[in-house]
DSSP file (Angstrom, degrees, kcal/mol; ACC not computed):
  #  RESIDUE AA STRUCTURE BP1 BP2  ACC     N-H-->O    O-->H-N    N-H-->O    O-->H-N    TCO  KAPPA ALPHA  PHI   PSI    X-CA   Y-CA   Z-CA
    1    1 A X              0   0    0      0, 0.0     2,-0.1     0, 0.0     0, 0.0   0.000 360.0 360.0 360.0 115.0  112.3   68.5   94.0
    2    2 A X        -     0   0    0      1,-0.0     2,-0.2     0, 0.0     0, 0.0  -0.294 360.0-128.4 -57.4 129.5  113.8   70.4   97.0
    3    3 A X        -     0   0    0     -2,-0.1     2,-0.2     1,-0.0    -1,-0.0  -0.627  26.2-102.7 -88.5 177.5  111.6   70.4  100.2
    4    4 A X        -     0   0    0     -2,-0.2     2,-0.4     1,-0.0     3,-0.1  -0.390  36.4-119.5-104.8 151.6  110.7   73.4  102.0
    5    5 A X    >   -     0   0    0      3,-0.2     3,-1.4     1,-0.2    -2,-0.0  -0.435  30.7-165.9-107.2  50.2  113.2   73.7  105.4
    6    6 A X  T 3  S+     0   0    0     -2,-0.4    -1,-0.2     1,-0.4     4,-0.0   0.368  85.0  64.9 -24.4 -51.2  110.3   73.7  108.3
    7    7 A X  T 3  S+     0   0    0      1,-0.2     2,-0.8    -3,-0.1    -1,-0.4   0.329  98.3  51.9 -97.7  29.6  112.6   74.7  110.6
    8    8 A X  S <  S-     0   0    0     -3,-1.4    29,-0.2    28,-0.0    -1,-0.2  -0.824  88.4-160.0-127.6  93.1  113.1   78.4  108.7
    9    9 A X  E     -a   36   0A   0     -2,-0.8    28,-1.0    26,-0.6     2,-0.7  -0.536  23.0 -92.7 -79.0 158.3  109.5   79.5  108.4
   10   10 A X  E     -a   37   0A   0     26,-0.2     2,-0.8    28,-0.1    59,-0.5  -0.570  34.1-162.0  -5.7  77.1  108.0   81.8  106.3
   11   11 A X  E     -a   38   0A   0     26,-3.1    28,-1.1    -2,-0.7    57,-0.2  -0.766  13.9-151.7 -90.9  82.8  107.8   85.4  107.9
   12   12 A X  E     -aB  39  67A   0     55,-0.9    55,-4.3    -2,-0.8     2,-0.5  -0.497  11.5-163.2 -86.8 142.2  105.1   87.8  106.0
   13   13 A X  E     -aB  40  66A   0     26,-2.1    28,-3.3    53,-0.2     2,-0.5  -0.960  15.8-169.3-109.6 106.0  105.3   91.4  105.9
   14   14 A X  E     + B   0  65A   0     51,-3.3    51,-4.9    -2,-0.5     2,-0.3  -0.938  23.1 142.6-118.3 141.2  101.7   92.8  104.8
   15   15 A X        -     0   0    0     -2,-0.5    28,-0.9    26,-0.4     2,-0.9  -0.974  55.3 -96.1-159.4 136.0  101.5   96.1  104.0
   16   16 A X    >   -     0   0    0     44,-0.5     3,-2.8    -2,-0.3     7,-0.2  -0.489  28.2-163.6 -57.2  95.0   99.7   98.9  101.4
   17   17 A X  T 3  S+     0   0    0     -2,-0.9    -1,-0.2     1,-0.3    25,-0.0   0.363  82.8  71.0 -47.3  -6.2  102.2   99.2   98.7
   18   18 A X  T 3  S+     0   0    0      1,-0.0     2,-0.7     5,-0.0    -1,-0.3   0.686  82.8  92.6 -82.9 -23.9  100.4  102.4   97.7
   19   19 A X    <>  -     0   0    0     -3,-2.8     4,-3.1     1,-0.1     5,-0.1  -0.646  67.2-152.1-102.0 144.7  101.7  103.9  100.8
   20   20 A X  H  > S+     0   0    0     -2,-0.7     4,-2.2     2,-0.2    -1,-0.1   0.772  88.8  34.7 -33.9 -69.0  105.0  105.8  100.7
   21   21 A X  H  > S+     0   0    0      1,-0.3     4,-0.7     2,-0.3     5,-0.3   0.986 118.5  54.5 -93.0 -69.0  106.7  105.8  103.8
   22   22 A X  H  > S+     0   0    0      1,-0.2     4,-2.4     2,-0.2    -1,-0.3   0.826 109.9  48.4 -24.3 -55.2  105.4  102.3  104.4
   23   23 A X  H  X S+     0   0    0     -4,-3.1     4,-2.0    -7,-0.2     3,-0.3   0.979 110.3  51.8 -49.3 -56.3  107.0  101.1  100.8
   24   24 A X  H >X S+     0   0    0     -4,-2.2     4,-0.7     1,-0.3     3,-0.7   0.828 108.5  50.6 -75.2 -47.0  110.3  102.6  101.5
   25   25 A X  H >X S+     0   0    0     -4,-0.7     4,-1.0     1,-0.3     3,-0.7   0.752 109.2  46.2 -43.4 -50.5  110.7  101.0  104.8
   26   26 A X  H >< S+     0   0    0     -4,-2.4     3,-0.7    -5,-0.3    -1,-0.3   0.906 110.1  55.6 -64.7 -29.1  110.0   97.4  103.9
   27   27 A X  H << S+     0   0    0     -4,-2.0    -1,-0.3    -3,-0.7    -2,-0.3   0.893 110.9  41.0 -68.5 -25.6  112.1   97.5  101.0
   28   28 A X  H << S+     0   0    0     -4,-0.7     2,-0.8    -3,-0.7    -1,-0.2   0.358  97.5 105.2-128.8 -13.6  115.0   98.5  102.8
   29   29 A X    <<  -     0   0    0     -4,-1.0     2,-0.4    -3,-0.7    63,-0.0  -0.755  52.3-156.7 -79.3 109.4  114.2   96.0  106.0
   30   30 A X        -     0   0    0     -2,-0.8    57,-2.2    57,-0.3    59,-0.2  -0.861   9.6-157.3-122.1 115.7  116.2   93.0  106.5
   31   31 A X  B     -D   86   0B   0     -2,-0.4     2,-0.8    55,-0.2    55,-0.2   0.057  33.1-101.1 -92.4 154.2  115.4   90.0  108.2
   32   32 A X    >   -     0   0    0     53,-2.8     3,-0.7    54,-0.2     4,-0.3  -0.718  24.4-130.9 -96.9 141.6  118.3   87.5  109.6
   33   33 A X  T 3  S+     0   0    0     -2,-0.8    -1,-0.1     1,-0.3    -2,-0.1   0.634 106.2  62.0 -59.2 -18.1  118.7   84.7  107.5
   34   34 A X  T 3  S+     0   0    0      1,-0.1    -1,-0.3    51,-0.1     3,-0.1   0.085  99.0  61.6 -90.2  44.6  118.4   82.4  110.7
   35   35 A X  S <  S-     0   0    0     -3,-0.7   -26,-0.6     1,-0.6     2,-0.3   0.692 118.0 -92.3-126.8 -87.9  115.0   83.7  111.2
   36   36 A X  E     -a    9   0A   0     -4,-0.3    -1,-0.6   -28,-0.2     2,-0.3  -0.815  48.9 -66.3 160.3-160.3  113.5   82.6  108.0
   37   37 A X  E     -a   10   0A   0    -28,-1.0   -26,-3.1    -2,-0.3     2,-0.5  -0.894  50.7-134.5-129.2 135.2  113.1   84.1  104.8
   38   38 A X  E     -a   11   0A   0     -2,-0.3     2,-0.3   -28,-0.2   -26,-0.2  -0.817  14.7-160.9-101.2 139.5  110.9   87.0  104.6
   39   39 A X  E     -a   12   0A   0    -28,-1.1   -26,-2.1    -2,-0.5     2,-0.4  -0.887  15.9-133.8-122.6 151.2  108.2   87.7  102.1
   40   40 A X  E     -a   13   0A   0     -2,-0.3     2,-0.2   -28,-0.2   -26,-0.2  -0.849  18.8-159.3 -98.4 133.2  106.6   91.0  101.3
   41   41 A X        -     0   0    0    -28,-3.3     2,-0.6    -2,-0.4   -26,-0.4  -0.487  14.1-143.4 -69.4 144.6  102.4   90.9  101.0
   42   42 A X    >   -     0   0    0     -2,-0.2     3,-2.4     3,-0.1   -26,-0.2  -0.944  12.0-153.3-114.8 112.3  100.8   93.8   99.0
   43   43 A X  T 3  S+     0   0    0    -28,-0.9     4,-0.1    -2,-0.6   -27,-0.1   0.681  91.8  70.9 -62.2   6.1   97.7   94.0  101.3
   44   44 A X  T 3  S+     0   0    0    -29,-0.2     2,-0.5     2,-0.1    -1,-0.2   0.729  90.0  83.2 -90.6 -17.9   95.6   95.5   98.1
   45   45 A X  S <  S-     0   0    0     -3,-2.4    -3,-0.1     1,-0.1     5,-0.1  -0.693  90.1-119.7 -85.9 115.0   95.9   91.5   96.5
   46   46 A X        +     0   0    0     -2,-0.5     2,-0.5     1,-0.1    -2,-0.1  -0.238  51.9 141.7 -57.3 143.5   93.6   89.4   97.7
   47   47 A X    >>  -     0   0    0     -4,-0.1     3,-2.6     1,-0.1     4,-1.4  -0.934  61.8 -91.0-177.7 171.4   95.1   86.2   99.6
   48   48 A X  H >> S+     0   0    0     -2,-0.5     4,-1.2     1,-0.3     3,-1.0   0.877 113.8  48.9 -54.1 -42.7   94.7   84.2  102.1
   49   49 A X  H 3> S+     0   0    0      1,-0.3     4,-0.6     2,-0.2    -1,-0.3   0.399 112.8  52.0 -77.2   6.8   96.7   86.1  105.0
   50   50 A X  H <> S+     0   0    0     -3,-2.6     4,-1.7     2,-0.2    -1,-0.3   0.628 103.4  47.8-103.1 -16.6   95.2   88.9  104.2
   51   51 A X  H <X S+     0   0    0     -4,-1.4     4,-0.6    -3,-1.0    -2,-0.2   0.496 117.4  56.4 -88.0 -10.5   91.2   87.3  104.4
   52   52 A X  H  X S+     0   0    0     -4,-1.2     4,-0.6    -5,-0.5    -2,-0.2   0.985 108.3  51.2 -83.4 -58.1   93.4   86.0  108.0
   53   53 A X  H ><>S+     0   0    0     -4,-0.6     3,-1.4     1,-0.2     5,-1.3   0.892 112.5  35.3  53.1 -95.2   94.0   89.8  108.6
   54   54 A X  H ><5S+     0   0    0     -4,-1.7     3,-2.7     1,-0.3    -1,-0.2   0.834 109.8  61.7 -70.9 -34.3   90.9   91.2  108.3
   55   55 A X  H 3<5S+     0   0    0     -4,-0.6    -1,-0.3     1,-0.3    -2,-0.2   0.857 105.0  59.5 -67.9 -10.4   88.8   88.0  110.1
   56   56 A X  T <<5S-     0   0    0     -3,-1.4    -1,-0.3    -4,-0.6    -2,-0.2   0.641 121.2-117.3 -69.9 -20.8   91.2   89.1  113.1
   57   57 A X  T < 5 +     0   0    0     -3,-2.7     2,-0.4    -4,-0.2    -3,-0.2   0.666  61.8 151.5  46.5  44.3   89.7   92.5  113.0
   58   58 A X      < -     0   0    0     -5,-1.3     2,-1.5     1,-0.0    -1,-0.2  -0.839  42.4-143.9 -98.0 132.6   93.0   94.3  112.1
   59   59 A X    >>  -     0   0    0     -2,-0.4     3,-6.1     1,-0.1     4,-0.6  -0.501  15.0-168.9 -99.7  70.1   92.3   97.5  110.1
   60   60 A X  T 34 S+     0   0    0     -2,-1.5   -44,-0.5     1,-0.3    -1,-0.1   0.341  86.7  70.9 -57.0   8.9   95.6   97.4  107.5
   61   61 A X  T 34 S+     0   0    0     -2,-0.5    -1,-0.3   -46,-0.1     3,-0.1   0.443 102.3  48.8 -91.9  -5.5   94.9  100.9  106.4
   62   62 A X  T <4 S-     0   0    0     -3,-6.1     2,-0.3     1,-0.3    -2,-0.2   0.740 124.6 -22.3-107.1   1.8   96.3  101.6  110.2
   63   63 A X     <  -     0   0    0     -4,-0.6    -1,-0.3    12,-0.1     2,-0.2  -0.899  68.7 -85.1 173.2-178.4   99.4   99.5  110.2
   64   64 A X        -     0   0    0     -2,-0.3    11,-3.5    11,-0.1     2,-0.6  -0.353  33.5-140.8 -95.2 165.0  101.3   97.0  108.8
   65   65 A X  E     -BC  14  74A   0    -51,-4.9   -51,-3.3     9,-0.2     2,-0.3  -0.896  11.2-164.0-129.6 117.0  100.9   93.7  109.7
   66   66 A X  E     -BC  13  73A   0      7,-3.0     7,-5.2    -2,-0.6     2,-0.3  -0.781   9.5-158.3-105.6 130.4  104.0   90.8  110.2
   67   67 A X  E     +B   12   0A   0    -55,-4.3   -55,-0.9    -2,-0.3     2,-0.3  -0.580  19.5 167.7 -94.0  63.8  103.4   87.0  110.4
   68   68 A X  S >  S-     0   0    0     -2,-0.3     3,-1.5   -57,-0.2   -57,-0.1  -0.762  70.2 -45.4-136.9 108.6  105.6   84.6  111.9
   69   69 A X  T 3  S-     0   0    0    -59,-0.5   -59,-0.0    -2,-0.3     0, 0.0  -0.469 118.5 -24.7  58.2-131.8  103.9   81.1  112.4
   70   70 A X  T 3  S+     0   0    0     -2,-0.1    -1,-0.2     2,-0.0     2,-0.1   0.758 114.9  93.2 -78.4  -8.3  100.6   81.6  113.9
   71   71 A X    <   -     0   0    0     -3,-1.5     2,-0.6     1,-0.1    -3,-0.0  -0.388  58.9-145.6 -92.0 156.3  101.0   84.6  115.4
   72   72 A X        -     0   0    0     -5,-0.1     2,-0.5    -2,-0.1    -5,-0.2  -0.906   3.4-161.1 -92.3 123.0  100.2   88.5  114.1
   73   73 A X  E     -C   66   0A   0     -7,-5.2    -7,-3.0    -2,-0.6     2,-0.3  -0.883  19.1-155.6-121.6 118.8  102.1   91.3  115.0
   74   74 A X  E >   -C   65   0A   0     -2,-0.5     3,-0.9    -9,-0.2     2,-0.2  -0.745  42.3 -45.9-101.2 125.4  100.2   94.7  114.5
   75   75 A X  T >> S+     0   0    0    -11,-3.5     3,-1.1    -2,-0.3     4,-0.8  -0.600 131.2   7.7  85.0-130.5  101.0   98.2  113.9
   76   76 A X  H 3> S+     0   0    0      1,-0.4     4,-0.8     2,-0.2     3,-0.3   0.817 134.2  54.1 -85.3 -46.5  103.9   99.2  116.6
   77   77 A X  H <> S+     0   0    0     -3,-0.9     4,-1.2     2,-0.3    -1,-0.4   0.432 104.1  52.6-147.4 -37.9  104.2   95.6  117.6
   78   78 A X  H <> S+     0   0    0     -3,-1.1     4,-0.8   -14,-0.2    -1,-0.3   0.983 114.8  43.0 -61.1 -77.4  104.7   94.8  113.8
   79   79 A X  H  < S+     0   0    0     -4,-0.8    -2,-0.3    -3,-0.3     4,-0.3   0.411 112.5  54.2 -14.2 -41.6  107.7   97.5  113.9
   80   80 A X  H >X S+     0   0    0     -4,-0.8     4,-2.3     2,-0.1     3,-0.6   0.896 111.3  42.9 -78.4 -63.2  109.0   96.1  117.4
   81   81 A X  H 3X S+     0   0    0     -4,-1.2     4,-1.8     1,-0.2    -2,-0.2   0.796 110.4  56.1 -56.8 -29.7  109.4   92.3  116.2
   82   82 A X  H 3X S+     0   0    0     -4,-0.8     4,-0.8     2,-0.2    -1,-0.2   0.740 108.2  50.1 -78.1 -28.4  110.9   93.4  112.9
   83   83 A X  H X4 S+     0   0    0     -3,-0.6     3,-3.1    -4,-0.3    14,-0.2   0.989 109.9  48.6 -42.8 -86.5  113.4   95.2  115.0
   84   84 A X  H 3< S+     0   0    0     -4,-2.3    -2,-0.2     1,-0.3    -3,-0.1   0.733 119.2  36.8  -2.8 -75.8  114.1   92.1  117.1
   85   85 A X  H 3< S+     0   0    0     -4,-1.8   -53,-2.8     2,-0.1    -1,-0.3   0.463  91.5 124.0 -79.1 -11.1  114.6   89.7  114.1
   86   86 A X  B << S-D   31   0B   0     -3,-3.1     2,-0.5    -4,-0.8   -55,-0.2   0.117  70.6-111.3 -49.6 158.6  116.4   92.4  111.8
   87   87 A X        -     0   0    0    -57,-2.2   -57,-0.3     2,-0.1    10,-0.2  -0.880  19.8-137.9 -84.7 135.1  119.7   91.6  110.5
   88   88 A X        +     0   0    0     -2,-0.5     2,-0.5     6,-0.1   -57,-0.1   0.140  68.5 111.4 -54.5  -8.3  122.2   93.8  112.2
   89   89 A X        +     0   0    0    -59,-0.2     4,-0.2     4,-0.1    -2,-0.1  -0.750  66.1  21.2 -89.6 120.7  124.2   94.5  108.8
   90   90 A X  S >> S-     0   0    0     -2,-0.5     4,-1.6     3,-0.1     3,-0.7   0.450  94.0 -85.0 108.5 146.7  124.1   98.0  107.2
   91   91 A X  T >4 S+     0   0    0      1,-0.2     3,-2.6     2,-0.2     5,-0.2   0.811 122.6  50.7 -42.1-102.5  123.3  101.3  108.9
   92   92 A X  T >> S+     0   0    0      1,-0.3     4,-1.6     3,-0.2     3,-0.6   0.543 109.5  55.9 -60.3 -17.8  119.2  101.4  108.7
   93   93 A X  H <> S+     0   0    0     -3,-0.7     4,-0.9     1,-0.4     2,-0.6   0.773 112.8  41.9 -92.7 -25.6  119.1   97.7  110.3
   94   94 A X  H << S+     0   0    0     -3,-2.6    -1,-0.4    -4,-1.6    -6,-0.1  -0.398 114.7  48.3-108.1  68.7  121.1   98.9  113.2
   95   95 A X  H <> S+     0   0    0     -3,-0.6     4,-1.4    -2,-0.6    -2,-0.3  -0.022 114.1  48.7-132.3 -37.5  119.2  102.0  113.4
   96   96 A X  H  X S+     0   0    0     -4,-1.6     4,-4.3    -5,-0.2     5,-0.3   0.998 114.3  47.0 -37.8 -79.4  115.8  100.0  113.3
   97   97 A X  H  X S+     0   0    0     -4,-0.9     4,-1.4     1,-0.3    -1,-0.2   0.799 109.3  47.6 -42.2 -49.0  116.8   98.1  115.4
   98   98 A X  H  4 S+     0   0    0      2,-0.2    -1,-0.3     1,-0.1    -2,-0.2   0.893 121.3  36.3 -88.9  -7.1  118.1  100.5  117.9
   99   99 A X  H  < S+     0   0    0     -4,-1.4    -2,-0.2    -3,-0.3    -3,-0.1   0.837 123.8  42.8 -65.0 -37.8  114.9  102.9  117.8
  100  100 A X  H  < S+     0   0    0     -4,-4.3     5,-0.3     1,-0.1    -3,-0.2   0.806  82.8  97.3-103.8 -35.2  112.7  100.3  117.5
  101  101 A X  S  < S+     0   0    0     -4,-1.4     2,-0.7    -5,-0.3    -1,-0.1   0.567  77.1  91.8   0.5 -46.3  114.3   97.2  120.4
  102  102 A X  S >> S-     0   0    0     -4,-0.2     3,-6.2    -5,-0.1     4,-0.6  -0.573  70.8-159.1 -60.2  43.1  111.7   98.7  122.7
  103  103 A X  H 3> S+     0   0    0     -2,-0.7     4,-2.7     1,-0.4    -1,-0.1   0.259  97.9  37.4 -19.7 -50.4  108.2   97.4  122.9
  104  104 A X  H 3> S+     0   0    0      1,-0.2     4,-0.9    -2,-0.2    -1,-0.4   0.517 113.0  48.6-104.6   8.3  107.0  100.7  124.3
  105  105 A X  H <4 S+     0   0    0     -3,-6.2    -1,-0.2    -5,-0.3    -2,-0.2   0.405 114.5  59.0-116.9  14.9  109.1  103.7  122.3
  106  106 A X  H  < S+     0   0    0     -4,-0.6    -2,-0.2     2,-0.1    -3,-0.1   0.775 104.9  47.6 -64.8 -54.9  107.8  101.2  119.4
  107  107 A X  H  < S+     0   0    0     -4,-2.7    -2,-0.2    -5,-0.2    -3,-0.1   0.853 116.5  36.0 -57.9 -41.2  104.7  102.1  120.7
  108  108 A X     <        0   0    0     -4,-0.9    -1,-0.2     1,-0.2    -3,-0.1   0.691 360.0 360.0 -81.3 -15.1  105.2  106.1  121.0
  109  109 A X              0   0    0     -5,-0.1    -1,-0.2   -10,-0.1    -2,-0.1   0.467 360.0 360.0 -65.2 360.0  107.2  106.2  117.7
């Protein structure tokens, strides 16, 4: 039985998988593999980071929400950090990344 690699956490991406624009972007968003491994949420399933979610008061029909450890990163802030941690490899990850690098044209974006 393999153990789990502590020092690569988990990173969750929750997000409504009923909405468009939202779907296409996470599929197509790629984390770097010295990061951790990222997993996608469907926020419509119940589960524990999402009952985490909600007790937080974050409203996930108004943005997506990324986990990494303890922390939550909401909305543009979600969007900023996903930048950050992207893999650099293929044309949308360096275009995320350079639109999004910016805490605050995360924010007007």
């Amino acid at each position: 039985m393999s153990r789990p690699d502590i020092s690569r956490p988990n990173i969750l991406l929750v997000y409504d998988k009923e909405c468009p624009a939202c779907h296409a972007y996470c599929q197509v968003v790629r984390i770097r593999e010295s990061v951790g491994e990222l997993r996608i949420v469907d926020a419509r399933e119940d589960s524990e980071v999402m009952r985490e979610i909600t007790g937080a008061g974050l409203d996930i029909d108004q943005g997506m929400v990324l986990k990494m450890g303890d922390q939550l990163y909401y909305g543009a802030d979600a969007i900023h950090a996903l930048a950050l941690i992207g893999s650099r490899s293929g044309t949308f990850n360096r275009f995320n990344y350079w639109m999004f690098r910016s805490r605050r044209v995360s924010k007007v974006l």
